[in-house]
C-alpha positions as CSV (number, residue, x, y, z in Angstrom):
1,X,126.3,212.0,65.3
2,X,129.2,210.3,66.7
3,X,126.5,207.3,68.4
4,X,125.2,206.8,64.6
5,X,128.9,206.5,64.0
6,X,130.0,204.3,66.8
7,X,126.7,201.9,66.2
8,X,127.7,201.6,62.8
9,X,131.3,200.4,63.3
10,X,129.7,198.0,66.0
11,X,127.5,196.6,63.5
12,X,129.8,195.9,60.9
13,X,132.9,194.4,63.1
14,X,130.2,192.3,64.7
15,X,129.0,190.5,61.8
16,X,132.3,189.7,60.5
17,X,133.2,188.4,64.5
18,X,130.5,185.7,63.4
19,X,131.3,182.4,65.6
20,X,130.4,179.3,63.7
21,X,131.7,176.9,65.6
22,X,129.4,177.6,68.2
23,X,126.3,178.3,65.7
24,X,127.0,174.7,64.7
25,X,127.3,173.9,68.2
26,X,123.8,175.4,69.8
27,X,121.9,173.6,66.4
28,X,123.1,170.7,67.3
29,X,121.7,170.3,70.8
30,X,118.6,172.3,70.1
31,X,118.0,169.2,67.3
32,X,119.4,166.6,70.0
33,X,116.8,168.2,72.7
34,X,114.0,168.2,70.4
35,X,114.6,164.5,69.0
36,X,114.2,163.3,72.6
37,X,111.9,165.5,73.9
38,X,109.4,163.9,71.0
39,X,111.2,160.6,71.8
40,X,110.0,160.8,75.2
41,X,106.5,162.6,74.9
42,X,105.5,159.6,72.6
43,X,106.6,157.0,74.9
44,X,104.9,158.8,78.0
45,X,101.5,158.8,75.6
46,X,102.0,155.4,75.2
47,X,102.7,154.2,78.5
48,X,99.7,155.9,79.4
49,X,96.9,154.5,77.5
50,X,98.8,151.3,78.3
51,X,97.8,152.1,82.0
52,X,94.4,154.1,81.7
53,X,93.2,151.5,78.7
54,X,95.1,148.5,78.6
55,X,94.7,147.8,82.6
56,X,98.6,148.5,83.1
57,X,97.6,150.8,85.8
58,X,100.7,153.1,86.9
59,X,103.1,150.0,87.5
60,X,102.8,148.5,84.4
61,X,103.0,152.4,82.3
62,X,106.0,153.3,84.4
63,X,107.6,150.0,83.2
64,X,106.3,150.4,79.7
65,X,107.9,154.2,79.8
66,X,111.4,152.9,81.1
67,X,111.3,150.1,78.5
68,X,110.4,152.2,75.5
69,X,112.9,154.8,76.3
70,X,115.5,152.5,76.7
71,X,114.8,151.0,73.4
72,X,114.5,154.1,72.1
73,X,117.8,154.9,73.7
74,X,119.8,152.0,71.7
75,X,117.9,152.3,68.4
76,X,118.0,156.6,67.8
C-alpha cells in the first residue's frame, strides 16, 4: 500500500517538474539532425549517379558531394 502511495506522489510531482526549456531544446536538434541528414543523403544520391552514370567516377562524385553540401550549407 504504501508503494501505490509513494508511486502516486512520484507521478504527480513529476509531471508538474516538466522541463520545457529542454523539450524545446532536444526538438530542435532532432529537426536540425534530420534536415541535414536528408540534406546530405540526397547529395550523396546524387553524387553517385553523377559517378556510376554520368562518367564522374569517384573523383568527380566526391567533388560533386563536397560542392552540393557546401551549397547546401549557405542556402538551408
Amino acid at each position: 500500500m504504501a508503494k501505490a502511495a509513494k508511486h502516486e506522489e512520484h507521478g504527480t510531482a513529476h509531471a508538474n517538474a516538466m522541463d520545457y526549456a529542454e523539450h524545446e531544446r532536444t526538438y530542435a536538434g532532432f529537426l536540425w539532425l534530420t534536415k541535414w541528414s536528408v540534406i546530405f543523403l540526397a547529395a550523396l544520391l546524387i553524387a553517385m549517379a553523377v559517378g556510376f552514370f554520368a562518367g564522374g567516377g569517384l573523383v568527380g562524385g566526391t567533388l560533386l558531394l563536397i560542392v552540393l553540401c557546401a551549397i547546401a550549407f549557405f542556402v538551408f
